[in-house]
N, C-alpha and C positions, 0 to 999 in steps of 0.2 A: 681632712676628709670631706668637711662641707661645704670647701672649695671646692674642689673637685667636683663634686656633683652639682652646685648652683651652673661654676664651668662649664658642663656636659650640657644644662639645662639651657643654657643660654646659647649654644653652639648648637642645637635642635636647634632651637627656637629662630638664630638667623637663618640656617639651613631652607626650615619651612616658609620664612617669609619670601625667602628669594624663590621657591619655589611658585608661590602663589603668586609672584610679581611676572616671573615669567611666563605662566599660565599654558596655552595651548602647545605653544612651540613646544615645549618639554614631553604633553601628552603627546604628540605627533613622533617625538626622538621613541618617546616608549613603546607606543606601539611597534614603530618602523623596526626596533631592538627584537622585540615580540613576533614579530610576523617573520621576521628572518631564521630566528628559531623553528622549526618546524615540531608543531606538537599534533602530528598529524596522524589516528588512530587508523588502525585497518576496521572497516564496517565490513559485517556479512556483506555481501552482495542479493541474499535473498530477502533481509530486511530490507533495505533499499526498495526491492520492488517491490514489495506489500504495501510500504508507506505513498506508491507514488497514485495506490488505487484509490477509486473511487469507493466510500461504503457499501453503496448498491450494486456494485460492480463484482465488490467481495461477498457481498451474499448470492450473488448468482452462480460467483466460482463458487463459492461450499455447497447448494444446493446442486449443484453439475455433478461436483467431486462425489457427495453421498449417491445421485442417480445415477455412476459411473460405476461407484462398489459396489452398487446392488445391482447391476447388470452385469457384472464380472461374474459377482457368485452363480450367474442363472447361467454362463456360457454365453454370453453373448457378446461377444469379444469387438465384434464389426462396429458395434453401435458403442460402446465404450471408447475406441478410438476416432469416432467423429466425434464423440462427446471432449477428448482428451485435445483434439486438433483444435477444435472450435474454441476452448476455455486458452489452448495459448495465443491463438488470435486474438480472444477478447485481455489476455494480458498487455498484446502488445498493441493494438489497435482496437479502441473502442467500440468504435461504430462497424468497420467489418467486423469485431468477433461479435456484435450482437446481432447480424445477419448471418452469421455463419449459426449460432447457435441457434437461431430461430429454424433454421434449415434442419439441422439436426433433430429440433425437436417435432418439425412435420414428420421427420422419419421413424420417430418412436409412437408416434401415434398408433399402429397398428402392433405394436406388440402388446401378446397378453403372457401374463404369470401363471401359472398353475394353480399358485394359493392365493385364495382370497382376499385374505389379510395383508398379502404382498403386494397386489394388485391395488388396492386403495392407499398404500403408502408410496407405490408410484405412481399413481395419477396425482395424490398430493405433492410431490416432488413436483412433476413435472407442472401441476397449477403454480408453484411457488416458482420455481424456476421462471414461469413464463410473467409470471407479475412482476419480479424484478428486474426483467430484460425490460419490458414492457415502460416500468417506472423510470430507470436508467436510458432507453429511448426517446420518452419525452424530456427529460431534463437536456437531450442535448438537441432536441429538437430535429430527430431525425424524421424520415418519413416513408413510410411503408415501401419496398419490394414488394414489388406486382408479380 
């Protein structure tokens, strides 16, 4: 019986040497083995596009999104969907959608809320909103629409 396993241990043991003699070529056969195998997962397709954004870019979509639901609740449906147009543009194109949103947000300028309360949580919105466009503008060094 401890034949046998000395046996076993010594047939590793040439095994491994000739491995480590033949060195790369072998990693190169493993992988080529590996890569032909396809271990290849289905990904959401909506995590893919979150990851391909910018941080600043994402805080301007959520500060949109929230200014979008509180103008839905008030009825004001017109302005929700420039706000809705403008967030997929800045999905798919940075720099038009931060000129599309800046657009948008000259046109909300003139709406007022009824409550008071409501009224200073979106002008903070829309200040917050317009500081990340803003921040996200300079980092790509765009430059002002006249």
């Amino acid at each position: 019986m401890l034949e046998v396993g000395v046996g076993l241990l010594a047939g590793l043991l040439v095994a491994v040497g000739f491995l480590i003699m033949a060195g790369p070529t072998v990693s190169r056969a493993v992988r080529l083995l590996l890569r032909r195998r396809s271990f290849r997962f289905s990904r959401p397709r909506a995590a893919a596009n979150g990851s391909n954004l910018h941080p600043t870019t994402g805080k301007a979509l959520a500060a949109a999104g929230r200014l979008a639901e509180m103008l839905k609740e008030q009825g004001m449906d017109r302005h929700v969907s420039a706000l809705r147009h403008a967030g997929a543009r800045l999905e798919l194109n940075e720099a038009d959608g931060i000129y599309a949103m800046h657009e948008a947000l000259r046109h909300l300028r003139g709406v007022r809320l009824a409550d008071r309360d409501d009224q200073e949580i979106f002008e903070g919105l829309i200040g917050q909103l317009r500081k990340t466009l803003n921040d996200r503008a300079e980092q790509l060094e765009l430059l002002p629409r006249s």
